[in-house]
VODO-520548 format. One record per residue: residue in three letters; x, y, z of N, C-alpha, C in turn. Coordinates in pm, whole numbers. Atoms other than C-alpha are relative to their C-alpha. Layout:
N
R code     nx     ny     nz    cax    cay    caz     cx     cy     cz
R  ALA      X      Y      Z      X      Y      Z      X      Y      Z
...
This chain:
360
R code     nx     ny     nz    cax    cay    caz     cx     cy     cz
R  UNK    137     42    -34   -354   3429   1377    -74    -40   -128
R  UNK     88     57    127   -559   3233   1134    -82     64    -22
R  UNK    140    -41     34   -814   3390    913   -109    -77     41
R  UNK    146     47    -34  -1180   3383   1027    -78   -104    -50
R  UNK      7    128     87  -1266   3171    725    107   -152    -10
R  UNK   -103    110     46   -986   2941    721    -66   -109     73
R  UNK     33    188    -50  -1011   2534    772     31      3    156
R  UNK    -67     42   -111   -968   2417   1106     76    -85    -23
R  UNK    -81    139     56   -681   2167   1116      4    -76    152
R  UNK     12    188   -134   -673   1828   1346    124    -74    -14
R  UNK    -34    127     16   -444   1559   1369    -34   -109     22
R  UNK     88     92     -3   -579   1232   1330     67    -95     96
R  UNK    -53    103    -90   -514    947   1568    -74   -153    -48
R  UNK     85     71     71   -641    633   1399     28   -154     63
R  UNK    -24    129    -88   -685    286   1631    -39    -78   -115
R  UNK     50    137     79   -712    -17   1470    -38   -121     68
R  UNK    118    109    -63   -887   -348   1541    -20    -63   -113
R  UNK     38    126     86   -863   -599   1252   -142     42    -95
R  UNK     98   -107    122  -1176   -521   1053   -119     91     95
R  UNK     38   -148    -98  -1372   -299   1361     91     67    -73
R  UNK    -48   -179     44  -1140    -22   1150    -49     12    -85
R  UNK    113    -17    165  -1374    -33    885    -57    101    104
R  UNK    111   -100    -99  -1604    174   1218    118    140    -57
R  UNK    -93   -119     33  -1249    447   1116    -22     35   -102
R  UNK     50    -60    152  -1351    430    720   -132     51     46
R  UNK    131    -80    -22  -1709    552    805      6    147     60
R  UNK    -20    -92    -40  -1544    788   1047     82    130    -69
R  UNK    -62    -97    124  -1298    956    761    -87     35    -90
R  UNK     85    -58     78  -1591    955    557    -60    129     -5
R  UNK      4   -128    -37  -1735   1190    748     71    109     -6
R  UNK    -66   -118    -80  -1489   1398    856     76     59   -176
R  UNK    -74    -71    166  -1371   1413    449    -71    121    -44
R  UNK    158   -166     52  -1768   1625    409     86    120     47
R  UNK    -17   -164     -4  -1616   1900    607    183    -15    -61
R  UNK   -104    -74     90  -1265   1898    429    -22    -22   -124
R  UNK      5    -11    163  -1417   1857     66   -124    186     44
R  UNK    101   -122    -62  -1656   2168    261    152    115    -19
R  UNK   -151   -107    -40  -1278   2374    293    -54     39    144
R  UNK     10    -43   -113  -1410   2382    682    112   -106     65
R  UNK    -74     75    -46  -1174   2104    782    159    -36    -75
R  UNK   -149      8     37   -784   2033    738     79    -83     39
R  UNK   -129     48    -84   -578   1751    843    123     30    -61
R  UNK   -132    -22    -18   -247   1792    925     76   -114      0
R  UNK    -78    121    -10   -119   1475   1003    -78   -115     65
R  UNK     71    130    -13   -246   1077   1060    152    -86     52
R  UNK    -47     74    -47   -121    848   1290    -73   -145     17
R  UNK    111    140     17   -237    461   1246     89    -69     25
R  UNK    -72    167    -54   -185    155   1391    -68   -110    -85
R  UNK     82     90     55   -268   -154   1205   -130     -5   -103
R  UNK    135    -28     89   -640   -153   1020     48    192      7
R  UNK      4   -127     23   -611    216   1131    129     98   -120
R  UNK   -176    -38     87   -227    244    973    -87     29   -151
R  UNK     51     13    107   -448    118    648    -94    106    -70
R  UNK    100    -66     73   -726    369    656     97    148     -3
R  UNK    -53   -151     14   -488    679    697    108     -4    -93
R  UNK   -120     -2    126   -211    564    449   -146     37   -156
R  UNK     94     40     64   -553    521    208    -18    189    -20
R  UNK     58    -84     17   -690    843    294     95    103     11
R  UNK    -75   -117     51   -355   1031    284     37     -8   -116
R  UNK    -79    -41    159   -272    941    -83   -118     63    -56
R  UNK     63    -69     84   -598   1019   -160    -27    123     34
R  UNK     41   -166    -10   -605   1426    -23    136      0    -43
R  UNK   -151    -47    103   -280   1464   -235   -111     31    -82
R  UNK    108    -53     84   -584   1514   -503    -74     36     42
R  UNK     43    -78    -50   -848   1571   -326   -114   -114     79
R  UNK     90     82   -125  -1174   1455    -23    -60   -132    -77
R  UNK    154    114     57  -1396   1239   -309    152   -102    -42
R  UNK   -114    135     15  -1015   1052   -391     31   -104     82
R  UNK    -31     75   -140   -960    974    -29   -123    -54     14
R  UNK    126     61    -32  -1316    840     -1     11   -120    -89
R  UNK    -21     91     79  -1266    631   -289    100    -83    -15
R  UNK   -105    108     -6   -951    481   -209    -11    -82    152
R  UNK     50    111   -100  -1093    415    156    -69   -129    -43
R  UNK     47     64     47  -1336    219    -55     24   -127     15
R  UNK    -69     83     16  -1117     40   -205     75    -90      6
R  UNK    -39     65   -119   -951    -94     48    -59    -66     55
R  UNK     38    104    -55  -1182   -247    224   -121    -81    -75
R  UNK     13    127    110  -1333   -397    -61     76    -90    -35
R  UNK   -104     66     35  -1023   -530   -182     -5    -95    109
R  UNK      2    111   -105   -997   -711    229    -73    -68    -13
R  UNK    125    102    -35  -1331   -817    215     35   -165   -168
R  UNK     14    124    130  -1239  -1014   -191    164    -50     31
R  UNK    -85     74     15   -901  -1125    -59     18   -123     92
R  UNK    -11     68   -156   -989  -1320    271     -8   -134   -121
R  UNK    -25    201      0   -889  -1713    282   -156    -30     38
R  UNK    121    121    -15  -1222  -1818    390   -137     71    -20
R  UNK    139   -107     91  -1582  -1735    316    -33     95     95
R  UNK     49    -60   -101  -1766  -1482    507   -113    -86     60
R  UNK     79     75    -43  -2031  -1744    573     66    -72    157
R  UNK    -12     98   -111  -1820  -1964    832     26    119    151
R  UNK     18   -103   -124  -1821  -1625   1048   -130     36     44
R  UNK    116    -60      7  -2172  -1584   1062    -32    -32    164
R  UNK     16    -68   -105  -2311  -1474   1353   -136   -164     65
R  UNK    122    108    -10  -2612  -1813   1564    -65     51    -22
R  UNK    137    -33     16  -2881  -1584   1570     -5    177    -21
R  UNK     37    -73     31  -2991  -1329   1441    -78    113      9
R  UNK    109   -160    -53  -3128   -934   1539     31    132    -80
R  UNK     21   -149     43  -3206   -608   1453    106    137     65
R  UNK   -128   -104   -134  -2878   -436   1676    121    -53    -71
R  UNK   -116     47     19  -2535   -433   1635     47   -159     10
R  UNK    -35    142   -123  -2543   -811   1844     -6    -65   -185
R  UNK     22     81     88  -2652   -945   1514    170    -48    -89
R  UNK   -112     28     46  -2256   -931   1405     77    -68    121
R  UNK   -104     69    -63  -2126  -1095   1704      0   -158    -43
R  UNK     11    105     32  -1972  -1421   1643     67    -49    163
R  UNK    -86     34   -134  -1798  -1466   1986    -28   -207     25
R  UNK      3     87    -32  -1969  -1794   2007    -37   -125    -96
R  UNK     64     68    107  -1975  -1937   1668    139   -117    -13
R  UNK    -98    151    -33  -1799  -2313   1663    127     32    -74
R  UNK    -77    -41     80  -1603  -2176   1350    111     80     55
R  UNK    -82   -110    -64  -1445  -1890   1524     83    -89    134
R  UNK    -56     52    -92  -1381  -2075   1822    159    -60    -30
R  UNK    -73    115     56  -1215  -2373   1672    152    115    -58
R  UNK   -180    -84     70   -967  -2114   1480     63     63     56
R  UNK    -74    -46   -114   -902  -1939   1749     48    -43     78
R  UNK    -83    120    -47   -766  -2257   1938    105      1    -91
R  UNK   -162     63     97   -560  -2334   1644     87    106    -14
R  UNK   -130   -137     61   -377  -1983   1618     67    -51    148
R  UNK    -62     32   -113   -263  -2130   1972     80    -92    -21
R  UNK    -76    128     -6   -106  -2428   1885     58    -15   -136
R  UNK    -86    -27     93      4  -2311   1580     87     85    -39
R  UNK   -137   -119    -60    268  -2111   1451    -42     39   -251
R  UNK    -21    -46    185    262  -1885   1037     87    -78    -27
R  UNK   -140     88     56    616  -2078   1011    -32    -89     10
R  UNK     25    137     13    434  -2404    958   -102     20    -93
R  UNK    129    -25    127    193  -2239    694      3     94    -70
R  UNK    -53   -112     61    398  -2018    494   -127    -14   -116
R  UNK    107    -12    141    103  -2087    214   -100     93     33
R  UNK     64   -121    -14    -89  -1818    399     35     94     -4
R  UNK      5   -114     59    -19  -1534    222    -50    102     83
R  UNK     54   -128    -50    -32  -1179    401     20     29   -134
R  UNK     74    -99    125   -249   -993    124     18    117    -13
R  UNK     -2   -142    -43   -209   -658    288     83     88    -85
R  UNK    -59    -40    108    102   -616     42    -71     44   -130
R  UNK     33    -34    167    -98   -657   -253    -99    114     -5
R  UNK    123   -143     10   -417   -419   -154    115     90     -9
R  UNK    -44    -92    -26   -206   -194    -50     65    109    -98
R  UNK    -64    -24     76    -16   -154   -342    -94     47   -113
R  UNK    140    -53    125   -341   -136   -585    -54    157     83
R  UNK     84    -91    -51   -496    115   -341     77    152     -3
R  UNK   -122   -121    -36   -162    365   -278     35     47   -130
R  UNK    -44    -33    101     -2    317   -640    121     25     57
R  UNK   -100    -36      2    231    565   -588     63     22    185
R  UNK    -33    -32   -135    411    566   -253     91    101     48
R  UNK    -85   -145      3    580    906   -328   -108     74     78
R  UNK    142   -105    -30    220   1037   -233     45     23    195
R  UNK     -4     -1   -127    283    899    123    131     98     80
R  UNK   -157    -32    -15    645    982    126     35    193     -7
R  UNK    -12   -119      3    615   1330     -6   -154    110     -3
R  UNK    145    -56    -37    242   1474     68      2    136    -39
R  UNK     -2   -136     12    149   1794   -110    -44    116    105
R  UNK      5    -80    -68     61   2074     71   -148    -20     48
R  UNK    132     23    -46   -327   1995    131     17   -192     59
R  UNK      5    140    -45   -206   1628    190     27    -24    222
R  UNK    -94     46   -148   -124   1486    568     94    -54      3
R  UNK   -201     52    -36    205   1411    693    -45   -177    110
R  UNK     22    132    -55    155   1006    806     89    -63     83
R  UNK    -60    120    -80    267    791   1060    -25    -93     20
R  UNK     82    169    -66    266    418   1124     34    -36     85
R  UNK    -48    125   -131    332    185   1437      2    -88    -36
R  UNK     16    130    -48    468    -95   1468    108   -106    118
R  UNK    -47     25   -133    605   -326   1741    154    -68    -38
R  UNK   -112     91     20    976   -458   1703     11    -88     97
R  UNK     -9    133    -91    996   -834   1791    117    -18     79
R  UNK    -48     13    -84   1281   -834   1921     88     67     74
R  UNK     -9    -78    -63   1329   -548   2074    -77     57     94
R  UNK    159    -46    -93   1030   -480   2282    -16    159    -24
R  UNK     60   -167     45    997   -123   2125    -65     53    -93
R  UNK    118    -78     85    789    106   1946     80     14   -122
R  UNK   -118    -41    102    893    186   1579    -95     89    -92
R  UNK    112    -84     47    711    518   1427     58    -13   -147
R  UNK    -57    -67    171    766    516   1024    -68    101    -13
R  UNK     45   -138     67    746    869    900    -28      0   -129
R  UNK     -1    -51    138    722   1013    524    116    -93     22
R  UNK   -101     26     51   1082    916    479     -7   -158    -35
R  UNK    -19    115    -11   1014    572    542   -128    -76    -63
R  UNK    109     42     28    728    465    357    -45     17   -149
R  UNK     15    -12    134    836    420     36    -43   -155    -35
R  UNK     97    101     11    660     80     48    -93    -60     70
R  UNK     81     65    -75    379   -144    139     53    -69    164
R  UNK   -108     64   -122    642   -313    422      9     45     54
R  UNK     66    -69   -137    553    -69    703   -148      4     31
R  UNK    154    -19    -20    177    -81    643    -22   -208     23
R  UNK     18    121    -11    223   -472    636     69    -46    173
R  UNK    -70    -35   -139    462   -408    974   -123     -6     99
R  UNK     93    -24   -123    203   -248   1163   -124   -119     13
R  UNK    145    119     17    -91   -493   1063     90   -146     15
R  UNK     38    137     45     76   -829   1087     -8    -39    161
R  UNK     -2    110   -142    -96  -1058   1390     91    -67     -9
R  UNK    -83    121     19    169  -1291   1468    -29   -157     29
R  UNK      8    123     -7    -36  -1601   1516    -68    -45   -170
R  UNK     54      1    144   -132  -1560   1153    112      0    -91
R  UNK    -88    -90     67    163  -1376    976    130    -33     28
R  UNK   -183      1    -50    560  -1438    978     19    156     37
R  UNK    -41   -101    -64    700  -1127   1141     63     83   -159
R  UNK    -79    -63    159    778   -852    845    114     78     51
R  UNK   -187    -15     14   1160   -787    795      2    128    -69
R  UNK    -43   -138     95   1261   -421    716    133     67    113
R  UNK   -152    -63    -36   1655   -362    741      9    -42    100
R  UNK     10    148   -102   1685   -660    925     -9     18    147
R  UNK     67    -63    -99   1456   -522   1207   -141    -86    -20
R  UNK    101     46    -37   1155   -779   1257    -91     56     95
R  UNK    104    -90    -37    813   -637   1306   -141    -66    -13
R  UNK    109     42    -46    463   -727   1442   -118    114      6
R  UNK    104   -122    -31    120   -534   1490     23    105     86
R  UNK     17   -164   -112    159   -169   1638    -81      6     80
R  UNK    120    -39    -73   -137   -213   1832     89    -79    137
R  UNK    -57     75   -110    116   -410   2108     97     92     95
R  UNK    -37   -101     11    277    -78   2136    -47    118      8
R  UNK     37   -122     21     96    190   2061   -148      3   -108
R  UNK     95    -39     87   -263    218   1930    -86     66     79
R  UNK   -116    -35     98   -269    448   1822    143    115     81
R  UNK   -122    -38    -69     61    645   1908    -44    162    -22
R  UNK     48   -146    -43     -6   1033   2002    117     81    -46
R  UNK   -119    -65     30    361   1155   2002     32     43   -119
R  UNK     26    -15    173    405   1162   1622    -58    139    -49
R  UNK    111    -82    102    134   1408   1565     39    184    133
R  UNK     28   -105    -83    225   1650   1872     86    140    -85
R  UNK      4   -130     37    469   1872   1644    -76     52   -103
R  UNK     63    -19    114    219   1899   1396   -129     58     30
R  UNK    152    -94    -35   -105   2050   1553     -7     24    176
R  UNK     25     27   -123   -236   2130   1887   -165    -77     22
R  UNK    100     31     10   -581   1973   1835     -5   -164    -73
R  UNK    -37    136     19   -564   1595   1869   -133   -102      3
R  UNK     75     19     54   -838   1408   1699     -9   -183     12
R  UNK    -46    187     32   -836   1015   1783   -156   -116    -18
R  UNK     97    103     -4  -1103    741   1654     23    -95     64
R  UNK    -62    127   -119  -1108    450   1908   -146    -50    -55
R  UNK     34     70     65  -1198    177   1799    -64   -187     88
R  UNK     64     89    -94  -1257    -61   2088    -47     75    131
R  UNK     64   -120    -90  -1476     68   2362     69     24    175
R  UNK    -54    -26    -94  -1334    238   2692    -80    -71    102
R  UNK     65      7   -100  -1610    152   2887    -93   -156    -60
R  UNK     79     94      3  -1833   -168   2926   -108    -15    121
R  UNK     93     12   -128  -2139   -288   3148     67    -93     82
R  UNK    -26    125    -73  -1981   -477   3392    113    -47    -24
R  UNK   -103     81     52  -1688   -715   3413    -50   -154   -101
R  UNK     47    138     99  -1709  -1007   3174      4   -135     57
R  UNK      5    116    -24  -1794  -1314   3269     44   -162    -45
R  UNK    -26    142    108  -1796  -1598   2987    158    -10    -47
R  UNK   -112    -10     95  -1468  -1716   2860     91    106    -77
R  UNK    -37   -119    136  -1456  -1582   2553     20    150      6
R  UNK     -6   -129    -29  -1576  -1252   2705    103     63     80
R  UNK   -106    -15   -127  -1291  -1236   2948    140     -2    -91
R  UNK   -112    -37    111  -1013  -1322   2651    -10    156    -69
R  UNK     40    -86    114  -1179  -1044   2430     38    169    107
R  UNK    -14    -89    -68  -1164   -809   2732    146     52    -14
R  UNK   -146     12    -52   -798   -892   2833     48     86    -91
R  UNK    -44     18    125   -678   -843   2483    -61    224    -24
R  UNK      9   -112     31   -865   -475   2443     54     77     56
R  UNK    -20   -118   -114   -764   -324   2769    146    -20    -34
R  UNK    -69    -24     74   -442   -429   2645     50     67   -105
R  UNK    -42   -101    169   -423   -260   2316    -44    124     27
R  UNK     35   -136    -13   -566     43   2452     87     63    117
R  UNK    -34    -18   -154   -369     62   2757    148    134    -49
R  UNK   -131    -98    -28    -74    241   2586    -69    160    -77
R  UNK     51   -157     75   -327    556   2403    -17     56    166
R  UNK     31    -68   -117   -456    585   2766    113     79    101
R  UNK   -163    -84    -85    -90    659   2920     73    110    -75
R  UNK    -46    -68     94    -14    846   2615    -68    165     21
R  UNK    126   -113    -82   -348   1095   2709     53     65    142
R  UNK    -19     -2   -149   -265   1054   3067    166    101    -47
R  UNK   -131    -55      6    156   1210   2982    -58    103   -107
R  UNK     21   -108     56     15   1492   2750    -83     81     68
R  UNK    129    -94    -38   -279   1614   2993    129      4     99
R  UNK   -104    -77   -120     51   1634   3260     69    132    -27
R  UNK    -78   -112     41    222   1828   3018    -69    154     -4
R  UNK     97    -89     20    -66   2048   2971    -25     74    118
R  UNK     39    -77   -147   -123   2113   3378    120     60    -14
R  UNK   -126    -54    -13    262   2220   3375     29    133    -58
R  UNK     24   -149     45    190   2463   3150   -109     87     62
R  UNK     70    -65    -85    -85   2601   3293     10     61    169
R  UNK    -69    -78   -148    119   2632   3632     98     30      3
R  UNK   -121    -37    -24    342   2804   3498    160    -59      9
R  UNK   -141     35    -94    657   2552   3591     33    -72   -136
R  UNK    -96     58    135    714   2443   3183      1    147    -55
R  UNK     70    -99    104    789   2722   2961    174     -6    -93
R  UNK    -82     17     75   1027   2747   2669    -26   -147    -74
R  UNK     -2     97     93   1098   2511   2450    -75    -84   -120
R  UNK     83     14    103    832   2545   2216   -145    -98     32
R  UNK    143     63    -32    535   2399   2417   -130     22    -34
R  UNK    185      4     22    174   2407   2360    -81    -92    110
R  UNK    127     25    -63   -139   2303   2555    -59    -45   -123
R  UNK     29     82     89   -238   2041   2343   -195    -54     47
R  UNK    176     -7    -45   -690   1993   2290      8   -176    -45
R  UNK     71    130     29   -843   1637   2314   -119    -19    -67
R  UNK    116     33     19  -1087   1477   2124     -7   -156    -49
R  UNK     38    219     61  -1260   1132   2036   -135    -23    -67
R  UNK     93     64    102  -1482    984   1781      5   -155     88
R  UNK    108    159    -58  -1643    674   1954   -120    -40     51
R  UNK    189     34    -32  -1996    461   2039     50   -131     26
R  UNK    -47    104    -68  -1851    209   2305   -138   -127    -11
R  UNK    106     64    -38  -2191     55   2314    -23    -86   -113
R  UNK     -6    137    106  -2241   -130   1945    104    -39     -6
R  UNK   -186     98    -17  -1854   -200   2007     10    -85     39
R  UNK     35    111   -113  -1940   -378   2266    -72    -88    -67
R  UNK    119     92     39  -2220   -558   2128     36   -115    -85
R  UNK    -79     64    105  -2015   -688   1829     81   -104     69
R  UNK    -87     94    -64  -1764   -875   2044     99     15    -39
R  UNK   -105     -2     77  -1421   -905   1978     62    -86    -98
R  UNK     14     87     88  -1430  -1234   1787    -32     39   -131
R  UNK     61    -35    167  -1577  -1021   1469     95     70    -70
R  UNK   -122   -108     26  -1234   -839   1451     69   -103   -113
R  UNK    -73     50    128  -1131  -1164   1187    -89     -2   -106
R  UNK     87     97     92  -1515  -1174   1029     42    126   -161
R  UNK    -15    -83    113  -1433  -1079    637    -77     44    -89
R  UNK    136    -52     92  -1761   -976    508    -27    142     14
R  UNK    -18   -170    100  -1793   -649    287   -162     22    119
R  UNK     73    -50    -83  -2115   -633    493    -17     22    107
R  UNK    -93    -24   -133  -1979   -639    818     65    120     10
R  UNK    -99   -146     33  -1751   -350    689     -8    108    -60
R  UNK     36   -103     84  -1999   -159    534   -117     73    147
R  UNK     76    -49   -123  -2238   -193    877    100    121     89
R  UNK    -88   -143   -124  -1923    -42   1086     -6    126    -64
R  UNK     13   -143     72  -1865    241    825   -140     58     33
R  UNK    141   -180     -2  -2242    378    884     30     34    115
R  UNK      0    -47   -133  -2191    306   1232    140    143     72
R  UNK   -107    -85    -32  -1843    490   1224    -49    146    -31
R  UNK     27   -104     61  -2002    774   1001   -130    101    120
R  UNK    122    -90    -62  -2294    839   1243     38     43    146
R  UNK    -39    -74    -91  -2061    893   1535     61    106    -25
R  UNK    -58   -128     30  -1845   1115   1339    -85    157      0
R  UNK    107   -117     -5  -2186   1303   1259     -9     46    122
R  UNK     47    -11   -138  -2263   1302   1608    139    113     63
R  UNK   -135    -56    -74  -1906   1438   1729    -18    132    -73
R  UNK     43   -130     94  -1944   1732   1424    -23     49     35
R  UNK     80    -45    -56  -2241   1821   1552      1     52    101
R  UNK     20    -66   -135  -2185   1865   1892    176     63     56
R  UNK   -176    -54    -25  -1792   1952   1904     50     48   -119
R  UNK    -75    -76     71  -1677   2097   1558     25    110     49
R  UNK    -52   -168    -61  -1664   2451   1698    140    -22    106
R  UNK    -36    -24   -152  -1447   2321   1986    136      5    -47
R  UNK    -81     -7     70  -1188   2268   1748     87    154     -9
R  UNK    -98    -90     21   -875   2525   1792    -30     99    165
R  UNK     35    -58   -109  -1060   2617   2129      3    -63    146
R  UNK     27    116   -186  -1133   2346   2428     11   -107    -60
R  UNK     50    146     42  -1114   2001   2427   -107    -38     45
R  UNK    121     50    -21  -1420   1823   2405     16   -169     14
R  UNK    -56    101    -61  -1271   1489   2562     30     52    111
R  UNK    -36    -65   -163  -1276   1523   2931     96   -117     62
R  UNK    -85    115    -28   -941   1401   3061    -20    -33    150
R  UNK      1     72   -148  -1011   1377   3414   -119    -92     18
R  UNK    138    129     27  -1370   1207   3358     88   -181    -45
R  UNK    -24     24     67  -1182   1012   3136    115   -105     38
R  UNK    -97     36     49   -859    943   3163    114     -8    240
R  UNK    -87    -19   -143   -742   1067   3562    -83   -119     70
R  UNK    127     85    -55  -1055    877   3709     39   -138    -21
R  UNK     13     95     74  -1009    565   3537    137    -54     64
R  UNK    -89     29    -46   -629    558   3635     19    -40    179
R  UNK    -20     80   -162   -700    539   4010    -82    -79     37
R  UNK    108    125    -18   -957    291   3964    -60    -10    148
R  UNK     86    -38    -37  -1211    432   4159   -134    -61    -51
R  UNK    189    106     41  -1597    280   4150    -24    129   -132
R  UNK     65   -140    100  -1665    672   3958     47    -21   -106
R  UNK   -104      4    174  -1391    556   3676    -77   -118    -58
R  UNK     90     76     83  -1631    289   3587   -160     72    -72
R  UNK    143    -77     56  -1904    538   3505      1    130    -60
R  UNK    -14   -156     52  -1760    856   3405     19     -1   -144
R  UNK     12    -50    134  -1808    807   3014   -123    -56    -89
R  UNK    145     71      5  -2150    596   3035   -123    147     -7
């Protein structure tokens, strides 16, 4: 039984979303206060894509210690914001407000237009676009022993990513992550990116697969900690175009955390009735860091815009849900989950009128 004083420990679950995972750096920010506090402990990080980025980031830096990992989140998405191909200007948002809305570009000619052409084009006709992700990655990590062999206050990491031509999941552990070429794996879009080659196994964004992937982290804690990063819930079905791609495309990428939730809260009734036992089970706790509502607002079109201010807005916004979650769920930590899976997660699956309202 853990001492009274001791850390609580979590495992992290870390979604990604193109630069929306900057909303995940704001959210590690936080959550670093209470482990540079010694009230908090991760155990282990699971990331897909942007998210792959902020937990490889923020596991080399708790090999030293919370203000390293803060500073190499930094760094990171500074580095994205000074390596992008085009300015942050041709993302800019028509008009202009005082709300999250003020970052949507959903309907800016720029965005459009490029988002046609990733259709009718192909990376293997424009090898001169450089995936960068190698090079941050490599300034930001250094050493990739950190990832590989994590001291004892460090987290144990996982990445996703999707094998092309295999239609399966592919988790890199420690062992495997003795370079940038799994963190470039999980992150590369393929209407952007040639497919990255590791041990002649071609690989695409994890988020097609698994964002983020749950399994990974289950022998490592019972208290499962996931930032989501596009919102569960919306007003309404979408109407416009654009809004109807942007939809498609989320409920997609989220569709495999929700079945992932959905097959661990089964495992969890089984135990509780008695009819699993052995084999080293646990009753595994839910939780979530999210604020579906400026998610929403943003659009999904802002997931290519590359401005440091764009990625400094999500970080407060990420930081002030983390506060918010702290606040009203740190205690729940090692006790209940404070993610309600049947609100949540049962509801939602039998698509019921109530599963459109049970997290509003």
């Amino acid at each position: 039984m853990p001492a009274k004083d001791a850390p609580k420990t979590v495992c992290l679950a870390l979604q990604g979303g193109g630069a929306h995972a900057a909303f995940g750096w704001g959210a590690l920010d936080r959550l670093l206060d209470e482990v540079a506090a010694g009230r908090l402990r991760i155990v282990a990080i699971s990331g897909t894509s942007g998210g792959a980025l902020n937990g490889a980031a923020c596991t080399a830096g708790l090999n030293q210690s919370a203000a390293q990992a803060r500073q190499r989140l930094t760094q990171l998405w500074e580095s994205v914001a000074g390596k992008s191909y085009w300015s942050p200007a041709l993302n800019w948002p028509l008009a202009a407000s005082h709300s999250p809305r003020e970052w949507n570009v959903d309907y800016n000619p720029f965005v459009i237009v490029q988002g046609m052409a990733q259709q009718v084009s192909s990376p293997y006709l424009t090898p001169w676009l450089r995936d960068e992700i190698g090079t941050i990655m490599d300034a930001v990590i250094g050493d990739y022993g950190l990832l590989q062999h994590p001291d004892g206050q460090a987290p144990q990491l996982f990445v996703a990513a999707t094998n092309v031509t295999r239609t399966s999941l592919r988790i890199f552990g420690p062992p495997d992550l003795a370079s940038s070429a799994p963190l470039m794996a999980s992150t590369c879009f393929p209407t952007l990116f040639e497919a990255v080659e590791i041990d002649g196994e071609f690989y695409w964004d994890g988020g097609y697969m698994a964002n983020p992937a749950l399994d990974p982290l289950l022998a490592h804690g019972d208290d499962l900690l996931t930032v989501l990063i596009d919102p569960l819930v919306i007003d309404g079905p979408p109407t416009w175009p654009r809004q109807i791609v942007n939809r498609i495309n989320e409920v997609s990428f989220g569709a495999s955390w929700v079945l992932a939730v959905r097959q661990i809260g089964l495992v969890n009734d089984l135990i509780v009735r008695g009819l699993l036992t052995g084999g080293g089970y646990t009753q595994k706790r839910f939780h979530v860091i999210r604020d579906d509502a400026p998610m929403n607002e943003i659009g999904a079109a802002s997931k290519d815009t590359p401005s440091l201010a764009f990625f400094r807005a999500l970080r407060d916004a990420g930081a002030r849900a983390a506060d918010r979650w702290v606040e009203a769920h740190f205690d729940d930590i090692g006790v209940r989950s404070s993610f309600d899976l049947d609100d949540e997660v049962k509801q939602r699956l039998k698509g019921t009128r109530q599963a459109q309202h049970t997290a509003q």
